[in-house]
N, C-alpha and C positions, 0 to 999 in steps of 0.2 A: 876776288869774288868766285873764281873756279873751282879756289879750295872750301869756300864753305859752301859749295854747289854739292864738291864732292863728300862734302862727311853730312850730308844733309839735313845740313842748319838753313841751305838755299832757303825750302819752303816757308821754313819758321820763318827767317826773315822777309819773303815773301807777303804771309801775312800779317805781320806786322806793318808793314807799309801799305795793304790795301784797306787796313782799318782806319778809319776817320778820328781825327786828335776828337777829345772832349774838351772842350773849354768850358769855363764858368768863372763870367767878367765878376769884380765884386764892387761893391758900393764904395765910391771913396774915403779916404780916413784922412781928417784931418788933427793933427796932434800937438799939445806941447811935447817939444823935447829937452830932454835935461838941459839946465842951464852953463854958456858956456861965456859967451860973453852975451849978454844980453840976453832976452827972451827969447827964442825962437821956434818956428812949428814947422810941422811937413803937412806936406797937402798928397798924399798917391792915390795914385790909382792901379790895379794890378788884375791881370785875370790868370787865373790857376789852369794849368794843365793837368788832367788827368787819366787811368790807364782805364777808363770806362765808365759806363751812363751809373752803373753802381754808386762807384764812388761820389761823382756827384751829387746822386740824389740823398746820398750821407751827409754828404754836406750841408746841403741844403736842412736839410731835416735838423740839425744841430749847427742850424748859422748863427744864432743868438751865442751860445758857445765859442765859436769860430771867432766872431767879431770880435768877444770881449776877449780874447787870449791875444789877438792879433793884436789890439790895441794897448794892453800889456806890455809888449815886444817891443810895437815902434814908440809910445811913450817912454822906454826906457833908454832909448838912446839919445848921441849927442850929436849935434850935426857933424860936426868933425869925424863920424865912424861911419859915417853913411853918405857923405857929397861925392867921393873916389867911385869909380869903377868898383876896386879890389869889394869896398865897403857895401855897394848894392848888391855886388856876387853873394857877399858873407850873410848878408841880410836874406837875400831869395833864397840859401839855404836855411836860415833858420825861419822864417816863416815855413817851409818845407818839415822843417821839423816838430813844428807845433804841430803838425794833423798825424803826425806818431806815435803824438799822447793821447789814447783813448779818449773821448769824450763822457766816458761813463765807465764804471768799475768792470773790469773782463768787458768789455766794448770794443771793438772792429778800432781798428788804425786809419788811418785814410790814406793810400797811395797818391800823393801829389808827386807828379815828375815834373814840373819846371811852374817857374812864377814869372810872368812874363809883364814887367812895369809898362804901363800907358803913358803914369804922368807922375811924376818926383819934382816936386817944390819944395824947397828949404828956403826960409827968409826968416 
């Protein structure tokens, strides 16, 4: 910490820690998932981390988008790529990655830095 004191990165990272996370909980999703042996669905629940009140209120404003893309995603998988550990990491990155795709033609990106699951059912 002395050396990024001394090339003074200290205060950047400073404030970065005195700013307050933004969170934004989202509505649960419950999905078919591809068929693998049997029928089965997910039930989650997750709230997004993000790098300020901006980005959320983007969100927000383009949540009807948001959802249908998110649903998209986790309907397209099978539960055997998502019960693992490694398979939830792979997944909170790509939800992370759907808010990269503009919601509109030359349209703002959405900075999501971490997807933080509540609740993951698979049955």
């Amino acid at each position: 910490r002395d050396c990024l004191l001394s090339r003074g990165l200290g205060d950047v990272y400073k404030r970065q820690l005195s700013k307050p996370p933004v969170f934004l909980p989202m509505e649960a999703f419950t999905v078919n998932l591809q068929p693998e042996n049997g029928e089965q669905f997910l039930q989650t629940s997750f709230t997004l981390q993000v790098s300020n009140q901006a980005q959320l209120d983007l969100i927000k404003l383009y949540m009807p988008h948001v959802r249908s893309r998110l649903l998209l995603l986790l309907s397209g998988k099978k539960a055997s790529e998502i019960l693992t550990v490694e398979g939830k990491n792979k997944l909170s990155e790509e939800i992370i990655a759907v808010f990269k795709q503009p919601f509109t033609p030359q349209g703002p990106s959405v900075n999501v830095t971490n997807v933080l699951f509540t609740s993951f059912v698979v049955q």
